[in-house]
C-alpha positions in Angstrom: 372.7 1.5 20.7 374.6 3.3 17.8 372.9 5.7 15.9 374.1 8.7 13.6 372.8 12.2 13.3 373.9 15.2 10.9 372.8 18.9 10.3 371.0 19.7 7.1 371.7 23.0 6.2 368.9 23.3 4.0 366.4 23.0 6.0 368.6 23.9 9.1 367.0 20.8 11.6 369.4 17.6 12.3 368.2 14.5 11.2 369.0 10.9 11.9 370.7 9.5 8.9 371.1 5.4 8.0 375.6 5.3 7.9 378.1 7.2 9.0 378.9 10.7 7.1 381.3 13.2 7.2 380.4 15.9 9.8 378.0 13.6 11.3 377.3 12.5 15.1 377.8 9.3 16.1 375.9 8.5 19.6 376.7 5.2 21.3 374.6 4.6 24.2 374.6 1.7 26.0 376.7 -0.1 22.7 376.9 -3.7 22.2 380.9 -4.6 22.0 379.7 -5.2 17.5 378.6 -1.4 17.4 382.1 -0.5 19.5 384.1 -2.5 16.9 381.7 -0.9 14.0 382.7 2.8 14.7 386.6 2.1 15.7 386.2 0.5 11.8 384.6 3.1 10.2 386.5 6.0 12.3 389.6 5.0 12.6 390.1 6.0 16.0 391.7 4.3 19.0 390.1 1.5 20.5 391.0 2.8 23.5 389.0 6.2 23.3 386.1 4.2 23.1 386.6 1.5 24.9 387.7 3.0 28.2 384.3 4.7 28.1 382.3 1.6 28.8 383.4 2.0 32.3 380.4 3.9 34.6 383.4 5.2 36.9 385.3 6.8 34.5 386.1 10.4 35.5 385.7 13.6 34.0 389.0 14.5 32.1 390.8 15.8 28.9 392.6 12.8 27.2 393.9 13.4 23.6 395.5 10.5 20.7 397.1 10.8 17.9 394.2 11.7 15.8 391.1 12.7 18.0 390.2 14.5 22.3 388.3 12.6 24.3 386.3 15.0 27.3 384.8 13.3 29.9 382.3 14.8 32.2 379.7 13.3 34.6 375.8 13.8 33.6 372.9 13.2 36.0 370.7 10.4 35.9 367.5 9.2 37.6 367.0 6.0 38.9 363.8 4.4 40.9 361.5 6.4 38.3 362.6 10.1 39.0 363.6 9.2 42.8 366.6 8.7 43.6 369.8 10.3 41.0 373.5 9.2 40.6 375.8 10.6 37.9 376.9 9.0 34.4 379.9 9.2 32.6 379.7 11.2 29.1 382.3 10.4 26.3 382.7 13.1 23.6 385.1 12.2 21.1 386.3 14.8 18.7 388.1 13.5 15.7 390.6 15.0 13.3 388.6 13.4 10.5 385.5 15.1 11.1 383.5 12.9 13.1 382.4 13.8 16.7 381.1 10.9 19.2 379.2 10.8 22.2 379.4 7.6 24.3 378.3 6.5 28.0 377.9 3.2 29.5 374.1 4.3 30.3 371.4 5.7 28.1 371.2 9.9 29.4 368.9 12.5 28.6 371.1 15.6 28.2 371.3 14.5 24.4 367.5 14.1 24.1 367.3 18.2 23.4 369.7 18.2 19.8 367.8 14.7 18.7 364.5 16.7 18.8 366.4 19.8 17.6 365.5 22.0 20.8 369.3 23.4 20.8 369.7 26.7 19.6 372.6 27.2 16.9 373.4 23.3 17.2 375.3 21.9 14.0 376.9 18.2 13.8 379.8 19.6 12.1 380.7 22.9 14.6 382.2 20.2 16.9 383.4 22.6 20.0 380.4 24.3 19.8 378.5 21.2 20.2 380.3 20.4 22.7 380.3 23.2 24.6 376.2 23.2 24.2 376.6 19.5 25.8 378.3 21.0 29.1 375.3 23.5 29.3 372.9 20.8 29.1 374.6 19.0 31.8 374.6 21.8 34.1 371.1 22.4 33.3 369.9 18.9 34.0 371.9 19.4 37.3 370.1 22.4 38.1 366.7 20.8 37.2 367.1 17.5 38.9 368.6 19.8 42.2 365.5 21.7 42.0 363.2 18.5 42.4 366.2 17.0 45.2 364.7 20.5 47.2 361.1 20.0 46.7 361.7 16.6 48.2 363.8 17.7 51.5 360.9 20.2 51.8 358.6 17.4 51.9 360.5 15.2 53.9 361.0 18.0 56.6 357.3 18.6 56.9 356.9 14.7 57.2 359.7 14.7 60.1 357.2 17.6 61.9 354.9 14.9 62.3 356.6 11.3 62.9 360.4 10.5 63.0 360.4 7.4 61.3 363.9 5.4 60.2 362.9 5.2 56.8 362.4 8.7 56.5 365.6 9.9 58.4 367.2 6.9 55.8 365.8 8.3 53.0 367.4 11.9 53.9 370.9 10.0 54.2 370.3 8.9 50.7 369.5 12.7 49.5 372.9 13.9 51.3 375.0 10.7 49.3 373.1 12.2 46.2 374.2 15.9 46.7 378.0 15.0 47.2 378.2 12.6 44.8 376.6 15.8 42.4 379.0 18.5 44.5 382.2 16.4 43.6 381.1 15.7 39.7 380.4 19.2 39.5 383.4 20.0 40.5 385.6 18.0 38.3 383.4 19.2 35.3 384.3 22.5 36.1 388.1 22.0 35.9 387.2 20.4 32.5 385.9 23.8 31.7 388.3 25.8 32.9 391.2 23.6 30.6 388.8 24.3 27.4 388.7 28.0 28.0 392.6 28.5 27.7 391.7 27.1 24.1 394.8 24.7 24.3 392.7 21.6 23.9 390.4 22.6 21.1 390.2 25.6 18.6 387.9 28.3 20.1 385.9 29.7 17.5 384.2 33.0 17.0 381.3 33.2 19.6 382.6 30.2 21.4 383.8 32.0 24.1 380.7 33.6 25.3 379.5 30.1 25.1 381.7 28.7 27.5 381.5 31.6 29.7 377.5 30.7 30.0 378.7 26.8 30.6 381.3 28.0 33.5 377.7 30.2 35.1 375.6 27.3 34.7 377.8 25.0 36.7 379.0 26.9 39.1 375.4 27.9 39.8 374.8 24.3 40.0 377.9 23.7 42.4 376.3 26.7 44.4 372.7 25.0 44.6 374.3 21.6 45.5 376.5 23.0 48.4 373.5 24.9 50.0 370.9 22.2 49.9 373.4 20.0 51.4 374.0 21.7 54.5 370.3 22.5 54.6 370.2 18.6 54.5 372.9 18.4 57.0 371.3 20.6 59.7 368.3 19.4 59.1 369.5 15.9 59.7 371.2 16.9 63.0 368.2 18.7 63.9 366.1 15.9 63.6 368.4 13.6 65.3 368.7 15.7 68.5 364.9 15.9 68.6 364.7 12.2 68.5 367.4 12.0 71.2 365.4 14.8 73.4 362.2 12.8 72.5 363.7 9.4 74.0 365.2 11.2 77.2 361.9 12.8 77.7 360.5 9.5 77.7 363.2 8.1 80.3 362.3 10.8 82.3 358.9 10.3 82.4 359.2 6.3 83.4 361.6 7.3 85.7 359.6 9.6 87.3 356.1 7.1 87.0 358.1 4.4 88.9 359.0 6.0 91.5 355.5 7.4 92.1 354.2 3.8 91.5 356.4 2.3 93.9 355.3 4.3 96.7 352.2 2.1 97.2 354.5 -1.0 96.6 356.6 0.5 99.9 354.2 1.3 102.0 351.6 -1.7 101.2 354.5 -4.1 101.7 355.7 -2.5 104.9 352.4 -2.6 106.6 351.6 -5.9 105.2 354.3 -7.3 107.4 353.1 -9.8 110.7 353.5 -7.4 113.1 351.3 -5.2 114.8 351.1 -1.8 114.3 348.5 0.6 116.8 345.2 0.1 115.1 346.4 -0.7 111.6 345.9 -4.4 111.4 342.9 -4.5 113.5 341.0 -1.9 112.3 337.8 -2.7 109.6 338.9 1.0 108.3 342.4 -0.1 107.4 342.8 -0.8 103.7 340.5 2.0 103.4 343.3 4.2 105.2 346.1 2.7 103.6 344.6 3.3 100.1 344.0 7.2 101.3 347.2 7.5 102.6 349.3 5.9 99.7 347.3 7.7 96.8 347.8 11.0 99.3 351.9 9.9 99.1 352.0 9.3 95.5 350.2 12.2 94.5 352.6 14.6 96.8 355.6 13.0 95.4 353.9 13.1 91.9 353.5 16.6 91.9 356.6 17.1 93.4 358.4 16.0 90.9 356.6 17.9 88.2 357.2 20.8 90.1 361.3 20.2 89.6 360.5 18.9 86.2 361.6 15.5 85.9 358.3 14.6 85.0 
């Protein structure tokens, strides 16, 4: 999808506009390889800027042409309605002819706030600043989509109180591959940061500083959240393992223990059931009475017996 947007000063709200302007944004999400070849037309930039973009593993990074910068960094997205997230790639090229472009392979919502003009002090044509405003976003959606990652662990944890069931304990696996997979974007983000606050890659402009200094919080905090809910997830995962381990070795025990009570009968009823004579047993009317009496009497003592040394 290729669509163009540009400040009106006027009435100080950006607008969607029908062709491409000086000054203007140009957001390709999700483009179709015509809308590629459109803006590399109308732009004049590098194919390759543009192209390499397409690519959902691309990593976050500072790459600069002859005539525009390309930064990369890694947004969050939600996939399996709002359940389970993964990160995006996010293209921002910044031209020398006065054109800035967003592009990812995948439609992302961080942009959603300066279509609907939610961004305070956003203007098209303040293209570091923009940017800048982008990383915040980012950061933000991390820390909003971390906050939800929580509220399910805390969820899932009082779920495991009750029943330890594989899809559960699977579905905690798939939280933990969500949080690294946010810990190491984060990360790399963060070194993008760090390169655009020596102001070597892009003019820094008055009040663009305290900007980025607000970006570098943001996702740090986020790299903060991330690292602490995943070793919450991590010990709650071990915990839960060694309580299903304890749970099946209690139940060894316990059929341990129950056979060897139940055999006792088995013994003595097979010993006694033997063809040979022994005093009164055999002859007797009263003897499968006493041999009940006598192997209940042997199981229970053994029964308790065991409990009392607690392998049972």
């Amino acid at each position: 999808m290729l669509k163009y947007y540009k400040t009106d000063l006027s009435l100080n709200t950006t607008k969607e506009i029908d062709e491409i302007q000086p000054d203007c944004w140009i957001d390709l999400s999700s483009p179709a390889q015509s809308e590629v070849e459109k803006v590399i037309a109308e732009t004049g930039i590098e194919s390759d800027l543009i192209l390499k973009m397409l690519d959902e593993d691309e990593l976050p990074r500072i790459e600069s042409s002859e005539n525009a910068t390309l930064i990369v960094i890694d947004v969050p997205a939600s996939i399996d309605n709002d359940r389970k997230y993964i990160t995006y790639p996010l293209g921002v090229i910044i031209s020398d002819n006065h054109y800035i472009i967003t592009i990812s392979p995948k439609s992302t919502k961080i942009l959603n706030n300066f279509k609907k003009n939610l961004v305070k002090d956003f203007h098209t044509a303040k293209k570091t600043r923009f940017l800048i405003q982008i990383i915040i976003n980012a950061a933000e959606g991390y820390l909003k989509v971390l906050k939800n990652i929580y509220n399910n662990i805390e969820n899932k944890e009082k779920v495991l109180q009750q029943s330890t069931k594989n899809e559960d304990l699977i579905d905690l696996l798939s939280t933990e591959k969500t949080l690294v997979y946010f810990g190491t974007s984060l990360k790399e983000n963060d070194l993008v940061l760090e390169r655009l606050s020596k102001g070597l890659v892009l003019p820094l402009f008055e009040g663009d500083l305290d900007l980025l200094e607000d970006a570098l919080i943001e996702n740090r905090q986020a790299i903060d959240m991330a690292g602490i809910y995943q070793n919450i997830l991590n010990s709650i995962t071990e915990t839960y393992a060694t309580i299903v381990s304890n749970n099946l070795n209690n139940v060894m025990k316990f059929l341990a223990g129950a056979t060897i009570v139940l055999s006792i009968p088995t013994i003595i009823s097979s010993f006694l059931g033997m063809n040979v004579q022994f005093g009164v047993i055999g002859i007797s009317d009263m003897s499968a009475i006493a041999i009940l009496i006598f192997s209940v009497l042997a199981s229970v003592l053994v029964a308790f017996w065991l409990k009392k040394k607690g392998m049972i």
